[in-house]
N, C-alpha and C positions, 0 to 999 in steps of 0.2 A: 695502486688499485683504487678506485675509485666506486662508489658505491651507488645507487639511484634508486629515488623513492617515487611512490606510486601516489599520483596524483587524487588528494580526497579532495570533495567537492561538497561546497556549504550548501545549504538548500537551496538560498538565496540565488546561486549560480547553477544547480540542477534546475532550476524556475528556468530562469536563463536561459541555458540550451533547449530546453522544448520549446521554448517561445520563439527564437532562432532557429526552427526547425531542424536543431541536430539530429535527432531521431526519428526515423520512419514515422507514416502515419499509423503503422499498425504493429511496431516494435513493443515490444513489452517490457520494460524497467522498471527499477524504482533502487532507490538511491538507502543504502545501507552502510551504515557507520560512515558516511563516505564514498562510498565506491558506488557505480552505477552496475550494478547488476542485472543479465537479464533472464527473465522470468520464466520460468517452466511453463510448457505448454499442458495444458486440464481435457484430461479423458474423461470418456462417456462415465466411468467409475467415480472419480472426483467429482462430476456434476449431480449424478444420481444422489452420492452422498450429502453435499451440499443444499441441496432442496430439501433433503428429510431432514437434514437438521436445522434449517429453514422454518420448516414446518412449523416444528416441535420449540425451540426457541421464542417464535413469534407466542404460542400459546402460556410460556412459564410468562415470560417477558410483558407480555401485555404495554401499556402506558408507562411502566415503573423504570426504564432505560430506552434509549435509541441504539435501536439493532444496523450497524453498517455493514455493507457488504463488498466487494472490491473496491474501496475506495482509498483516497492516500491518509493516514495520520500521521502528524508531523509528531517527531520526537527529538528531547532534547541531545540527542547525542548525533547531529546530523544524519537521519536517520528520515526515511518517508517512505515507508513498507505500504504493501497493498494486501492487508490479509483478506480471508475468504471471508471471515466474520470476526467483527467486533461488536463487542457489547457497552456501550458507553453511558457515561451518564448523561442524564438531560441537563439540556443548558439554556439561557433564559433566549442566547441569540436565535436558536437552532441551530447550530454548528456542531 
């Protein structure tokens, strides 16, 4: 019997394939523990809710963090999720 394991892929080579055009231009992924997962599509409920906490965020938050919003953050565990909001620290690069 013979057993087979599922291909995890480092960031460095998720880079890779997009730049390669493996993935649609409108496919939605992002790469978790490894694996290239793809991404739930966002109802008119998911959006509504997103903007009021938008809102409201932006106002605690003020200057004191950088508010991101679907974008990638790279994690040490090959990992480059797209959450709906992050709240980060400020950094001297803007990054």
């Amino acid at each position: 019997m013979s057993l087979t394991t599922a291909k995890r892929f480092t960031i460095a080579e998720y880079h890779r394939l997009a730049e390669l055009g493996f993935f649609e231009e409108n496919q939605r992924v992002e790469l978790i523990k490894g694996e290239i997962i793809q991404m739930a599509a966002k109802g008119k409920p998911h959006s509504v809710c997103q903007t009021r906490l938008d809102r409201e965020l932006y106002k605690l938050v003020g200057d004191r963090a950088t508010l991101r919003g679907q974008q990638p953050i790279t994690l040490s565990n090959n990992s480059e999720p797209e959450p709906d909001r992050v709240i980060a620290k400020n950094r001297d690069d803007g990054r």
